[in-house]
C-alpha positions as CSV (number, residue, x, y, z in Angstrom):
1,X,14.6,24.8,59.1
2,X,13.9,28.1,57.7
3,X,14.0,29.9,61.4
4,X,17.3,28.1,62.3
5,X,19.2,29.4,58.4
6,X,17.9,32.7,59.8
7,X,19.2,32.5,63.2
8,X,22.7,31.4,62.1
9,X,22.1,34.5,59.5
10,X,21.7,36.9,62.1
11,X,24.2,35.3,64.6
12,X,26.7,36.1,61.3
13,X,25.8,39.4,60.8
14,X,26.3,40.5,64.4
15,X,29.9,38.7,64.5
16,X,30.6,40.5,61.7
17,X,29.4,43.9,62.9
18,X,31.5,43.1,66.2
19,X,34.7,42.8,64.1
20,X,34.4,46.0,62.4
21,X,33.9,47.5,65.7
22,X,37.4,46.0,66.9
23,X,39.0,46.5,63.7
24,X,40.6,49.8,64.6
25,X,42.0,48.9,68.3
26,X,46.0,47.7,68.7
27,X,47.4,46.2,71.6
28,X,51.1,46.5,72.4
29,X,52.2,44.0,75.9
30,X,55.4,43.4,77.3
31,X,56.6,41.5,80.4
32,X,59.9,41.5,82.5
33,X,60.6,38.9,85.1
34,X,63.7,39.7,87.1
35,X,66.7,37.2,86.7
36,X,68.4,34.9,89.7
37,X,72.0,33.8,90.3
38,X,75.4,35.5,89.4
39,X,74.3,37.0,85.9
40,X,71.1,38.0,87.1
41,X,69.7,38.3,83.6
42,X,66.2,39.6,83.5
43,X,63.6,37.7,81.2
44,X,61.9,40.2,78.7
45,X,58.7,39.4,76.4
46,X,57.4,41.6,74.2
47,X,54.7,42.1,71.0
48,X,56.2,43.7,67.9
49,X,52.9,46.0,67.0
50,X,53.5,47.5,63.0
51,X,51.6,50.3,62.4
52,X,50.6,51.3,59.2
53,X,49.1,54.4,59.6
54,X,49.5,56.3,62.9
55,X,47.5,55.5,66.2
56,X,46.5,57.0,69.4
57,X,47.4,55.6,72.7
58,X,44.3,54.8,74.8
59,X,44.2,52.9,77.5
60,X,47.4,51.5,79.5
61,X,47.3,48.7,81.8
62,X,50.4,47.9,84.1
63,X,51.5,46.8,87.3
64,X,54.8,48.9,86.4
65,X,56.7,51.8,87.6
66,X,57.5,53.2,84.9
67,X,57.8,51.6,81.1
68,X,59.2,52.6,77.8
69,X,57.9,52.0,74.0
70,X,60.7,51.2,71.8
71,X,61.2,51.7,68.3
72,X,62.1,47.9,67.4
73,X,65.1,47.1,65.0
74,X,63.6,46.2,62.0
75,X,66.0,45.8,58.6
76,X,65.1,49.5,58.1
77,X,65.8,50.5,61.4
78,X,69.1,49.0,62.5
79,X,69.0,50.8,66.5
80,X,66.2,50.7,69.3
81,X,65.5,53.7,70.7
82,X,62.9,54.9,73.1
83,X,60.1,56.6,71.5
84,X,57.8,57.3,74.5
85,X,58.2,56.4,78.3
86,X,55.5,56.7,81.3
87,X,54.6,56.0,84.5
88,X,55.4,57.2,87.8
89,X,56.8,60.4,87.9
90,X,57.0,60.5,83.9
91,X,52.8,61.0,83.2
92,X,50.3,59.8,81.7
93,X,51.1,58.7,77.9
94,X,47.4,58.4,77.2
95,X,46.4,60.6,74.0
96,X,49.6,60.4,72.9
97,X,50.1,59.1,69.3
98,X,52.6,56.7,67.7
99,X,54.0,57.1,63.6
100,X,53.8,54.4,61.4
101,X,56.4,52.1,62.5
102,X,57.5,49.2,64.4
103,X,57.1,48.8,68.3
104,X,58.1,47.0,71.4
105,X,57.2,48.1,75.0
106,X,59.2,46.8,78.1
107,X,57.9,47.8,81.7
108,X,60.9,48.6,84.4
109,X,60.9,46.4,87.2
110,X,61.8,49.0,90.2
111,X,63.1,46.4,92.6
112,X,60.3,44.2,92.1
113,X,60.4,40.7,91.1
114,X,58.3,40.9,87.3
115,X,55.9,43.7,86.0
116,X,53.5,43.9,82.5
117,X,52.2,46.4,80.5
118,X,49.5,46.2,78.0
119,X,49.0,49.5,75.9
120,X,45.9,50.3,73.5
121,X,45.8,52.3,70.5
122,X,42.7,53.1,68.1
């Protein structure tokens, strides 16, 4: 009984090492799947990601051409503008960093029929 209280002990400690180690990293994803018929309205999903402090972009994951990061329209911030925009022909956004603030991220579909992004900040 004694070795399994300091098992689950140990097992605690290390989970709760692990999440200080993840504490610091953000993930901002979005999605577009192109739309069908007359209207042809494109689907768009998309994390709002609040920052509190600002962060530095490391890591992006797509299957896009090229994507933008939005400023989202929060009650403080009545318009959505682009705040940063990469991909093919634009550069790497990579070491770039964000201000505190609200964001979205939508990938451009480029004639194909859906694209994602996922962006990491630390």
């Amino acid at each position: 009984m004694k070795r399994f209280g300091m098992v689950v002990m140990l097992i605690g400690c290390v989970a709760l090492i692990g999440s200080f180690a993840l504490a610091g990293n953000f993930t901002l994803s979005g999605k577009q799947i192109a739309g069908s018929g007359h209207a042809k309205n494109a689907k768009t999903e998309s994390d709002r990601l609040v920052l509190t402090q600002s962060a530095t972009i490391t890591a992006v994951e797509d299957d896009a051409q090229v994507y933008c990061i939005w400023a989202a329209v929060t009650p403080q911030n009545r318009t959505a503008r682009s705040v940063l925009c990469g991909g093919k022909g634009r550069g790497s956004i990579i070491g770039q960093s964000l201000a505190p603030g609200t964001y979205t991220v939508l990938p451009g579909l480029n004639g194909k029929s859906s694209a994602h992004i996922s962006i990491t900040l630390k």
